[in-house]
Each structure stands twice: as structure tokens, then as C-alpha cells.
DOZALO-889970 format. One record per atom (N, C-alpha, C): residue in three letters; x, y, z. Coordinates in steps of 0.2 Angstrom, whole numbers, plus 5000, padded with zeros to 4 digits. Layout:
alaXYZ ...
//
This chain:
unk535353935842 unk535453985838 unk536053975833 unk536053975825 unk536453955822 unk537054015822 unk537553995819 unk538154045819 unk538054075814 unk538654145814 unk538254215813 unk538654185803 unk538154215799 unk538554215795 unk539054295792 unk539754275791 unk540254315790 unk540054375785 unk540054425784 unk540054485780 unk540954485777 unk540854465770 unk541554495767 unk541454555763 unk541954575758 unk542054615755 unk542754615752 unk542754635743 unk543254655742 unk543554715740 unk544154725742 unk544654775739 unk545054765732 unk544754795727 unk545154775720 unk544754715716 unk544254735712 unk543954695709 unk544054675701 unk544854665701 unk545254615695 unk544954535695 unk545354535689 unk545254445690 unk545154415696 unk545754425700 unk545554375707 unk545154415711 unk545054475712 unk544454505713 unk543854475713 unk543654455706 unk543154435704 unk543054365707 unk543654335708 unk543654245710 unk543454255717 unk543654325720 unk543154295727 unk542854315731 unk542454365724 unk541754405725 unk541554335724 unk541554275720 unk541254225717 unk541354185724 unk541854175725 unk541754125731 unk541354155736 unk541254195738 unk540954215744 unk540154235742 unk539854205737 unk539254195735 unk539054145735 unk539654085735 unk539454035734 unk539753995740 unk540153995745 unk540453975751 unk539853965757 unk539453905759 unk539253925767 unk539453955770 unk539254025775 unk539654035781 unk539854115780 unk539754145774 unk539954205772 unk539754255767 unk539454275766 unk539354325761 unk539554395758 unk539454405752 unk539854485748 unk539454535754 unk539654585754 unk539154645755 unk539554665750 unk540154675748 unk540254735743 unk540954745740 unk541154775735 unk541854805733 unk541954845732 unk542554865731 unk542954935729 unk543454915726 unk543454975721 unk544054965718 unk544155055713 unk544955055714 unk544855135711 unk544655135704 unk544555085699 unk544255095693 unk543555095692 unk543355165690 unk542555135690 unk542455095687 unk542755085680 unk542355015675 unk542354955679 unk542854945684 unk542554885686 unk542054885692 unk541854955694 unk541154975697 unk540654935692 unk540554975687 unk540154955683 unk539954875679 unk540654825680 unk540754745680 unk540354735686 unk540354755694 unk540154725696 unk539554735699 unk539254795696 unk538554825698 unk538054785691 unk538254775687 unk537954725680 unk537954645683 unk538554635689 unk538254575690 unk537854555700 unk537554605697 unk537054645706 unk537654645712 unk538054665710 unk538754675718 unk538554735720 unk538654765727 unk538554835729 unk539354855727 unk539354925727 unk540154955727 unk540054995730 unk540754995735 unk540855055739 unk541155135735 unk540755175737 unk541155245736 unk542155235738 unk542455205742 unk542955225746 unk543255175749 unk543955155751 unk544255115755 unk543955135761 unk543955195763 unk543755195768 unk543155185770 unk542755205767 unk541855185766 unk541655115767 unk542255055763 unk542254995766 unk542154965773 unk542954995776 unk543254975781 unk542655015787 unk542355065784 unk541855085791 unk541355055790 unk541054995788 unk540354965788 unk540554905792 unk540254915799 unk540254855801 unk539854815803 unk539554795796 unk539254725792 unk539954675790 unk540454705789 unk540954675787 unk541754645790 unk541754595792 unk542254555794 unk542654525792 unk542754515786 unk543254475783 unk543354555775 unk543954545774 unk544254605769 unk544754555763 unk544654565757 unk545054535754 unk545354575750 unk546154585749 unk546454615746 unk546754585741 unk546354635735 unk546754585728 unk546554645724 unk547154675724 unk547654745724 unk548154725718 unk548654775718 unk549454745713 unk549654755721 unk550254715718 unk550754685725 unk551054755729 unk551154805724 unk551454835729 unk550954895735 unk550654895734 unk549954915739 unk549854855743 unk549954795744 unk549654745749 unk549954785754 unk550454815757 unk550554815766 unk550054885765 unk549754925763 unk549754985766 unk548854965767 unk548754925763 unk548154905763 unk547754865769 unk548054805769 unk548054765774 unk548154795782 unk548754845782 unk548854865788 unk548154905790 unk547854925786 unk547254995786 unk546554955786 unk546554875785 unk546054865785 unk546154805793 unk546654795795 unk546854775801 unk546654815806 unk546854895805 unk546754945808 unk546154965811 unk545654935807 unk544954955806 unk544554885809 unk544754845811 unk544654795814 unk544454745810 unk544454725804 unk544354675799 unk544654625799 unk544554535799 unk545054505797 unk545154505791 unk545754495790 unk546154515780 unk546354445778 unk546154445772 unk546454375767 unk546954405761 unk547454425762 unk547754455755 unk547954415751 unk547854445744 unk548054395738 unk548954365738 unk549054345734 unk549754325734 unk550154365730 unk550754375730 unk551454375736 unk551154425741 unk550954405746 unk550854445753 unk551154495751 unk551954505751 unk552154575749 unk552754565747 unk553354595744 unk553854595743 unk554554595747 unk554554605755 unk555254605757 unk554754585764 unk555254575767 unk555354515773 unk555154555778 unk555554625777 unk555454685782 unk554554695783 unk554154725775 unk553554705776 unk553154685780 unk553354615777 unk552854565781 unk552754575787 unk553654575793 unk553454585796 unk553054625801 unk553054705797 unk552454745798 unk551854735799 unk551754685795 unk551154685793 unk550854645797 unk551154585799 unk551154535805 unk550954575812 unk551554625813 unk551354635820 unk550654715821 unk550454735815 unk549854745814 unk549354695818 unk549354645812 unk548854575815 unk548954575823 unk549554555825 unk549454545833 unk549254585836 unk549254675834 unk549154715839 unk548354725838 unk548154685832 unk547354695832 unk546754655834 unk547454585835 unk546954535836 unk546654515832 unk546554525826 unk546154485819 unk546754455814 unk546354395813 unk546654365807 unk546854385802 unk547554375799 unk547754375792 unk548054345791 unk547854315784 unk548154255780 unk548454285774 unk548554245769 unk548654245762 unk548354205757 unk547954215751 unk547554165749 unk548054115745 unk548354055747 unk548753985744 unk548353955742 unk547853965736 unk547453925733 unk547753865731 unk548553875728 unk548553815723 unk548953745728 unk548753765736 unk548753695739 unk548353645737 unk547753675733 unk546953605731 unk547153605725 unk547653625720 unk547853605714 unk547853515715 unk547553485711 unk547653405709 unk548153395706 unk548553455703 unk549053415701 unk549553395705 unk549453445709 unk549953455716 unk549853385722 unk549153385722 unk549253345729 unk549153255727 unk549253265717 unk549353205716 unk550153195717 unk550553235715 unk551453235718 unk551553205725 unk550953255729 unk551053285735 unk551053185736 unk550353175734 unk550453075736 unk550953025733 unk551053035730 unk551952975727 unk552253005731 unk552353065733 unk552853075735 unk553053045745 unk552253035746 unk552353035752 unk551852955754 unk551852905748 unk551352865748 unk552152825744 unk552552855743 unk553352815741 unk553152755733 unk552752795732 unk552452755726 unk552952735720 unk553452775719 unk554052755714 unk554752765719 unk554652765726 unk555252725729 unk555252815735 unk556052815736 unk556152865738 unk556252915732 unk555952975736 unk556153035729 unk556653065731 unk556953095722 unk557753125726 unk557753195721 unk557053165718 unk557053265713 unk556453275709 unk556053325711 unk555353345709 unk555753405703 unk555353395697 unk555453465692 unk554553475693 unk554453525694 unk553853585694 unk554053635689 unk553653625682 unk553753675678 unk553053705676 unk552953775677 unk552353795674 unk552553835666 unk552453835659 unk552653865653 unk552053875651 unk552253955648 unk551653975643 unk551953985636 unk551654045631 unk551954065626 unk551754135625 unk551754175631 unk551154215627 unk551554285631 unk552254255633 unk552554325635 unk552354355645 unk552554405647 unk552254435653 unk551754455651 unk551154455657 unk550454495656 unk550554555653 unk550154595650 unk550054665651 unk549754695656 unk549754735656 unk549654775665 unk550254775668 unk549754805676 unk550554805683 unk550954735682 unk550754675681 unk551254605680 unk551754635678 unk551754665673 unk552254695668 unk552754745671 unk552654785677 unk552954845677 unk553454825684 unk553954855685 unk554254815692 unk553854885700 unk553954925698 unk553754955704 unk553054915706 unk552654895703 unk552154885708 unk551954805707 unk552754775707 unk552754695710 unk552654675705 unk552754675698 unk552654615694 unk553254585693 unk553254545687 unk553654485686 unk553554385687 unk553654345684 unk553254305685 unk553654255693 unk554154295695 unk554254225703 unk553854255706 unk553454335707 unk553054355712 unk552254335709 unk552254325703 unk551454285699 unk551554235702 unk551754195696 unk551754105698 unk552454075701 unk552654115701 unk553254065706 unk553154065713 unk552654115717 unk552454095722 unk552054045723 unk551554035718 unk551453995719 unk551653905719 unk552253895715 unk552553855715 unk553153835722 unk553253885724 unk553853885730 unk553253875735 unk552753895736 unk552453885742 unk552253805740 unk552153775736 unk551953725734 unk552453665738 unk553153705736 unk553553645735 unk553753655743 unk553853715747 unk554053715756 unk553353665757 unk552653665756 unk552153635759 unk552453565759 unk552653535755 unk552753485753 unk553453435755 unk553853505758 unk554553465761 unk554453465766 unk554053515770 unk554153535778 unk554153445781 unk554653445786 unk554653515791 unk555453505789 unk555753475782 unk556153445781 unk556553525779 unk557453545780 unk557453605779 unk557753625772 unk557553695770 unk558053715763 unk558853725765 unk559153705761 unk559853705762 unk560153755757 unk560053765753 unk560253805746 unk559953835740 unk559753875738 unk559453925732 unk560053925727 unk560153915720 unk560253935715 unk559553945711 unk559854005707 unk559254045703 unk559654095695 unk558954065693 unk559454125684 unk558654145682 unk558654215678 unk558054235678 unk558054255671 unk557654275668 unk557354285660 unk557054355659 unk557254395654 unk556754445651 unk556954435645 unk556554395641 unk556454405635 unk556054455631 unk555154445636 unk554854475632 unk554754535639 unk555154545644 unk555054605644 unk555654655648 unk556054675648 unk556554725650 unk556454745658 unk556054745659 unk555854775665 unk555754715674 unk555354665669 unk555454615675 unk555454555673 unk555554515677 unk555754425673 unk555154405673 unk555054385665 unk554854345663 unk554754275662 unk555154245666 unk555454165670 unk555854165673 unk555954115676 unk556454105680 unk556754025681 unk557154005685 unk557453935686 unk557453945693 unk557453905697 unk557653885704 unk557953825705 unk558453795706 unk558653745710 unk558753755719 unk558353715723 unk558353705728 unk558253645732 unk558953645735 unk559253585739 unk559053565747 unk558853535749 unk558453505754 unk558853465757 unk558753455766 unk558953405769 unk558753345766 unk559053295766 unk559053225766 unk558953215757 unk559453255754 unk559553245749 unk559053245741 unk558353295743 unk558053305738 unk558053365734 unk558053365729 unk558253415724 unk557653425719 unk557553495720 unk556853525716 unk557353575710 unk556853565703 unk556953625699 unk556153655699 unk556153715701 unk555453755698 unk555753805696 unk555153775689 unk555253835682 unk554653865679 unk554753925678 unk554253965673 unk554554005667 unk553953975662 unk554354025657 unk553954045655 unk553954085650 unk553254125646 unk553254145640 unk553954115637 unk554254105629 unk554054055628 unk553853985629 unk554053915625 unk553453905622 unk553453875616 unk552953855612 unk552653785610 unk553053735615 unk553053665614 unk552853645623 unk552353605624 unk551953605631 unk552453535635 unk552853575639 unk553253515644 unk552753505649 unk552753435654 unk552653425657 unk552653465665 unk551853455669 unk551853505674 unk552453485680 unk552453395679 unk552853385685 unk553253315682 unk553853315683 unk554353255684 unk554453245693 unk554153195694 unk554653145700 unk554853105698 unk555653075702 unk556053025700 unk556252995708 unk556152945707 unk556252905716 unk557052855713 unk557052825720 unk557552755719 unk557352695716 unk556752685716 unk556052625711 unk555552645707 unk555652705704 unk555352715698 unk555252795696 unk554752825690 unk554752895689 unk554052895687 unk554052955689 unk553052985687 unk553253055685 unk552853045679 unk552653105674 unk551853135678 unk551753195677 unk551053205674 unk551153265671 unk550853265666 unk550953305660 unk550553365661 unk550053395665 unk549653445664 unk549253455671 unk548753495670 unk548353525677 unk547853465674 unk547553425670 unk547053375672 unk547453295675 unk548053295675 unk548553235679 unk548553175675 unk548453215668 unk548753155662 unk549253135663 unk549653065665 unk550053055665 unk550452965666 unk550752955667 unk550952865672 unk551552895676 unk551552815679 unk552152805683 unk552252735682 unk553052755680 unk553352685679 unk553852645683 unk553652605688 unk554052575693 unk554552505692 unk555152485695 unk555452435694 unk555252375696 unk554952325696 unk554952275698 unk555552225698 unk555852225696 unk556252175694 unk557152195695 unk557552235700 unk558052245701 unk558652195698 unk558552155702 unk559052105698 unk559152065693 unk558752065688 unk558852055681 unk559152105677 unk559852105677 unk560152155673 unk560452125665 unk559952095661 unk560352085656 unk560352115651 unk560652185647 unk560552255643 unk561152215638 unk560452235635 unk560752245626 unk561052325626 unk561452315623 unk561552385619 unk561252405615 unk561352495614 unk560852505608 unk561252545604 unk561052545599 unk561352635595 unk561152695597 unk561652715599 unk561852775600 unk562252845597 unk561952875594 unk562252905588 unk562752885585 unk563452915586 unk563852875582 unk564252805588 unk563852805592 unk564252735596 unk563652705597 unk563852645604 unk563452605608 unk563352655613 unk562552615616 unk562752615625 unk562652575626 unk562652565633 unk562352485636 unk561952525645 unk562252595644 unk561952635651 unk561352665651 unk561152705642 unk560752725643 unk560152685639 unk560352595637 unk559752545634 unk559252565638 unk558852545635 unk558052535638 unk557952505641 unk557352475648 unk557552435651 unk557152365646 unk557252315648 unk556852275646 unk555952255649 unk555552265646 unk554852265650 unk554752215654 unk554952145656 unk554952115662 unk555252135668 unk555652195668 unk555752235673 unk555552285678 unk555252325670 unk554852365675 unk553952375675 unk553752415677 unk552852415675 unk552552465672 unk551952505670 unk551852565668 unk551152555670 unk551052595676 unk550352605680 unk550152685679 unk549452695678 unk549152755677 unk549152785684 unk549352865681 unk549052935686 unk548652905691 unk548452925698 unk547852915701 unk547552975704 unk547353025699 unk547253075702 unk547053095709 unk547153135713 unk546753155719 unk546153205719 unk545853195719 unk545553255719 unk545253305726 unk545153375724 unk545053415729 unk544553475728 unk544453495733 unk543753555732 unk544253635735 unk544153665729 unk544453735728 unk544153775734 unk543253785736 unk543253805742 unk543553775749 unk543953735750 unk544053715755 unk544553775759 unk544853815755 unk545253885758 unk544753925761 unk544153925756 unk543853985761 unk543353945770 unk543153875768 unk542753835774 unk543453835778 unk544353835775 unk544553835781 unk544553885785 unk544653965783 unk544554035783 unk543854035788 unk543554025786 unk542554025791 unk542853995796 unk543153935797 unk543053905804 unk543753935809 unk544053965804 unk544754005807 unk544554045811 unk544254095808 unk543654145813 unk543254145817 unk542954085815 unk542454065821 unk542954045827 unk543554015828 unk543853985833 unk543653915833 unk543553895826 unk543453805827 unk544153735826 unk544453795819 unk545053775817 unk545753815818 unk546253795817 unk547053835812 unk546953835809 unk547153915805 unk547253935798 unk547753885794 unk547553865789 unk548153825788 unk548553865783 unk548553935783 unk549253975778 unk549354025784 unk549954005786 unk550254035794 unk550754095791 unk550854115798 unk551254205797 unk552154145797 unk552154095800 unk552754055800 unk553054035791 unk552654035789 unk552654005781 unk552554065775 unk552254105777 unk552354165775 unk553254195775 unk553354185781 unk554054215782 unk554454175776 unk554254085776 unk554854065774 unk554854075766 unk554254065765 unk554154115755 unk554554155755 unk554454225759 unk554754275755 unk555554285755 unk555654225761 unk556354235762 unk556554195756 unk556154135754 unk556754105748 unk556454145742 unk555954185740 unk555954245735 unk556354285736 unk556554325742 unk557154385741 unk557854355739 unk557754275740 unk558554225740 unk558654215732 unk558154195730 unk558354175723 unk558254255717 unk557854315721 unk558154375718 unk559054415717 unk558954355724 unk559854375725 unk560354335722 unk560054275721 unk560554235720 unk560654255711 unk559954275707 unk559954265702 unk560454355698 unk560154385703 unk560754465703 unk561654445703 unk561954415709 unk562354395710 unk562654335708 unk562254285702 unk562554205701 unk562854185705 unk562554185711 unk562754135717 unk562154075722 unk562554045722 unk562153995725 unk561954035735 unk561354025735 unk561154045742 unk561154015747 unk561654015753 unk561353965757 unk561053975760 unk560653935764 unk560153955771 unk560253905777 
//
């Protein structure tokens, strides 16, 4: 007898909505029964592209054809949602930022335990290529030891319109894309620990919530991260600077255009000086090219379903979830830190 395939459904059929009403059509192991959402127009988006829709939150939560619940809501309805679809005996996959305060979450958690069923967070951008090309220099020592990752996402197009834009119901861009850059970079130090949050944040183009942000965070064993997002700049920087003890790696975007340039040659120090505005250096000369190398990106590549095949076999009892209630906790704790740090212009310990 083969295994049962999964009934999902969504709550909130937005953008990501739509991404995993799409996944779950297309996923082994799972299928749509249906969504809801309070807009009817997006009733009618999803009944144009043959989706059922339910009349009602509640109408969802009572069909049980349905086992898995995805919430992708505006942030600030994630716990009341989640707790109501745990309550109803569903496993839940909420969009990101799981929720806004620490206190939250852990409501929301001990829901889950009292119900027995799964809940996660959807961390798609762990199968970013950009990311798990960093994730390998960095852990394959390919430009030496690292001592400072920059992670910068920039647009020019300002805050979204909509809730993004409004603070009561979670927007701003550390709880957009700076989650998912912070969760990117804990995944990537564990089990090594944070030491210090400094943060400063931006409203340019909107008054009400930040439109970028800066994070410096300090790590045992001496590595230092800047993660930044802006939504003013009109000139494309690079997604990722790594800088080791034996060389630096660029990659300039989400396709992983990019080199790395490593030392070969240590002990040959013999530097011309150059012109330097109105002086010499001899510190910042270039190096000579029998020194160093210049080798191409090696991108990794990865399969964007692989969250939901992990999700399938999490419920069946085959595997570990791999976005834990432990990692959840330590996001929003450095989210509430660098809110505070950037209120208060002070450095965070932890």
C-alpha cells in the first residue's frame, strides 16, 4: 500500500499564496484541496486558475481532507492564525517572519506541542544558489579562513505598497528580506555563537517603517557579517563579499556571477608604489599577478522543492524538520536586537 498523499491548503492567496498553491501542485506527496483568503478577488484569481476556495477560515480548518495549512497572511495575524489552525488539528507551515515578538512565538510553539502537529516556518532562501555558493567557500576554506561575509540585498523601487508598507501589520523591510538574510547567515555560523548586534535603519521612502537597514554582527571566533538592505539605491552592488586570510570572492547577483581571487604566492612582497591621489601608497598597490589567481564562481546548485519533499517526509516520520522551533527562537531574538539596538544606537550584546 503506497503512502497517503498529503491534502494541503492555503490561507491568504497573495504572492506567496500563489507560490504554494503552485508548489503543492507540483510537489510529490501533496496536493491543493483549496484556499481562502478574505479578498474575493483573489477568489476569483484562483478559481480562473481551477483552485477550490473556501467560503471561511473556519470552513478550511473543518475539512478533513486537509493536513498540512499554509499561512501567508500579513505578519501581524500569523499567531492567531496558526494557533487556530493547530487548534483544529492541522500541521502548519507559516510564511515568514513567523511573528513579531519572541513572547509570540512562544505561544505559538507551545500550541504545537499541546497539539501534537507540526509547525514550521517557510525558509525558502536556504536553496538560494547564491547562498549555498558562500555557504561552500566558506566551509570548503576556498579563499582561506573567513573573517567577514557582506550580504547585501538592494533595490530602487522604495517599500512595497500594501501591508509591507504599514507598521501595525508587520511590515518594513528586516521583517521582508531581512529575515531572510539573518536566517541565512545563523544557518551558516551555527553552532558558532552571536556575540553582538549593532544596527541603524532607514526611512527614506517611507515614514512609517524602515525601508533598509544595516546590521553588523559579531561572532565567535572572530567573524564579522554586514547584512544590508536598501530600497533607494540605483546602482546594482554586489549580493555577497567574502574576504578570508588567502584570498576574496565576489558574487555579484542571484545567477552567481562572480570570481575568487586567492594568494598564491605569500612571500614574494616586492610592491611598487602607485599614485595615490595627491601621494604614494605602497599599502594599497595592487598586487602583482604572479601572486595571486583569479578563478571563476562555482556555482552550487539546488532544488527549490526540496522544503516542501523536506516538509512531506517530516510528517510522514521519515525525517527532521530542518526550520526548528530552536532557530525560530534565535531569528526573532536577533530581529527584536537589532530593532533595539537601531532605537537606542547601541551595540547588543548577547
Amino acid at each position: 500500500m503506497g503512502k497517503k498523499t498529503l491534502g494541503g491548503a492555503v490561507i491568504g492567496y497573495g504572492g506567496m499564496g500563489g507560490f504554494h498553491a503552485d508548489k503543492m501542485q507540483t510537489v510529490d506527496g501533496i496536493e491543493l484541496i483549496g484556499v481562502y483568503d478574505i479578498d474575493p478577488k483573489r477568489h476569483e484569481v484562483a478559481k480562473k486558475k481551477g483552485i477550490s476556495c473556501f467560503n471561511s477560515r473556519k470552513e478550511l480548518l473543518a475539512d478533513n481532507r486537509i493536513d498540512v495549512v499554509v499561512v501567508a497572511t500579513p505578519n501581524d495575524v500569523h499567531k492567531e492564525i496558526v494557533i487556530d489552525a493547530l487548534r483544529a488539528g492541522k500541521n502548519v507551515v507559516c510564511e515568514k517572519p513567523v511573528t513579531m515578538t519572541s513572547d509570540d512565538l512562544e505561544d505559538m510553539i507551545a500550541a504545537a506541542n499541546e497539539s501534537g502537529k507540526l509547525f514550521t516556518v517557510h525558509q525558502n532562501r536556504r536553496w538560494d544558489e547564491d547562498y549555498l555558493t558562500a555557504k561552500k567557500i566558506f566551509e570548503e576554506k576556498t579563499v582561506g579562513n573567513v573573517f567577514r561575509f557582506e550580504s547585501k540585498v538592494h533595490g530602487s523601487h522604495g517599500i512595497p505598497e500594501g501591508w509591507r508598507g504599514e507598521k501595525e501589520h508587520g511590515g518594513g523591510m528586516l521583517l521582508d528580506w531581512g529575515v531572510h538574510l539573518l536566517d541565512q547567515m545563523l544557518m551558516m555560523m551555527a553552532p558558532r555563537k552571536l556575540l553582538s548586534v549593532y544596527a541603524t535603519m532607514t526611512n527614506i521612502t517611507n515614514d512609517e517603517c524602515d525601508d533598509g537597514f544595516y546590521a553588523i554582527c559579531k561572532f565567535e571566533g572572530g567573524i564579522e557579517w554586514l547584512v544590508e538592505v536598501v530600497t533607494n539605491n540605483f546602482i546594482e552592488m554586489p549580493r555577497w563579499y567574502v574576504l578570508g586570510d588567502n584570498g576574496s570572492a565576489v558574487i555579484k547577483n542571484w545567477r552567481c556571477d562572480g570570481e575568487i581571487v586567492k594568494v598564491i604566492n605569500w612571500e614574494k612582497y616586492d610592491v611598487t608604489p602607485v599614485a595615490a591621489g595627491a601621494g604614494l601608497t605602497k599599502t594599497m598597490a595592487p598586487r602583482n599577478s604572479d601572486t595571486v589567481k583569479s578563478v571563476p564562481i562555482e556555482k552550487v546548485d539546488a532544488d527549490w522543492a526540496s522544503y516542501y519533499k523536506n516538509l512531506i517526509a517530516a510528517i510522514n516520520g521519515e525525517e527532521p524538520i530542518v526550520v526548528t522551533h530552536d532557530q525560530l527562537r534565535n531569528s526573532v531574538k536577533l530581529i527584536e536586537s537589532i530593532f533595539e539596538s537601531a532605537a537606542k544606537n547601541e551595540v547588543i550584546k548577547f
